[in-house]
C-alpha positions in Angstrom: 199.2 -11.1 -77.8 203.2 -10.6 -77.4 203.9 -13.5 -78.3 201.7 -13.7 -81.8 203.9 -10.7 -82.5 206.9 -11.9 -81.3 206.1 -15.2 -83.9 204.8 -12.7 -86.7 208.1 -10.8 -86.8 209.9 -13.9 -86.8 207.7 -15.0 -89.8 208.6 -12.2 -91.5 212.1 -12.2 -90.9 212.5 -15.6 -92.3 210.8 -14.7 -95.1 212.8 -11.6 -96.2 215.7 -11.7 -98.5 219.1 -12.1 -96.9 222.6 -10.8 -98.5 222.7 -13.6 -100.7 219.5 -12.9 -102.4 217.0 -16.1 -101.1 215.1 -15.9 -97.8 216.3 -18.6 -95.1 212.9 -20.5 -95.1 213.6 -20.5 -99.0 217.2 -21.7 -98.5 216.1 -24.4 -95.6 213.4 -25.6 -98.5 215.8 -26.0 -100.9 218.2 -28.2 -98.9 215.6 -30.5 -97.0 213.7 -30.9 -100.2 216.4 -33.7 -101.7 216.2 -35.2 -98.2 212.5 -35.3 -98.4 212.4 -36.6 -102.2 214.8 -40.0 -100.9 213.0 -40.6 -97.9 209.6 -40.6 -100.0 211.3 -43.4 -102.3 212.6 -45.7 -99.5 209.4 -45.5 -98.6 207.8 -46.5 -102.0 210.0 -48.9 -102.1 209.3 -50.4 -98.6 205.7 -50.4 -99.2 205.5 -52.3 -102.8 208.6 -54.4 -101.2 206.5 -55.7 -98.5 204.5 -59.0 -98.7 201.4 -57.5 -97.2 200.6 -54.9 -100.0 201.4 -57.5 -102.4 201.9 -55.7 -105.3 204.9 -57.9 -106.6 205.4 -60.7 -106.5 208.0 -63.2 -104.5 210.8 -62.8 -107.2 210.2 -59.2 -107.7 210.3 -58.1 -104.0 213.7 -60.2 -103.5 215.0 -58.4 -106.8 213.8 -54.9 -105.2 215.2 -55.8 -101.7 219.0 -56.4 -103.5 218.1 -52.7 -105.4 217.3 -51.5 -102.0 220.2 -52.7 -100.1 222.6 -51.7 -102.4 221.2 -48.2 -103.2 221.7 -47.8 -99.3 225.4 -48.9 -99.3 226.0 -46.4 -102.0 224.7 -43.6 -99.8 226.5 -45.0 -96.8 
């Protein structure tokens, strides 16, 4: 029973406004969701990219594999 209150006032901490005007869990959301939007891409990308889904066909997956591979350099 502590510890559900322990975990609710934590809760409810997080969820509070801070000096700057935005709660952490707010602030945390905002910076992992740009992170969470490239890795959902990648992943897009991977699956239409791969020759088992076969959605494109041999041409297209080498042309998406060079738009893969150099989008990564860029981030590198």
């Amino acid at each position: 029973m502590l510890m559900m209150a322990t975990m609710g006032r934590l809760l409810m901490a997080l969820e509070t406004e801070g000096p700057g005007g935005q709660s952490l869990l707010g602030s945390i959301k905002i910076a992992v969701l740009p992170i969470v939007k490239v890795f959902t891409m990648c992943a897009l990308g991977l699956l239409m990219a791969s020759k088992y889904v076969n959605i494109l066909p041999a041409s297209g997956r080498r042309l998406l594999n060079g738009v893969c591979i150099c989008g990564s350099c860029v981030l590198i």
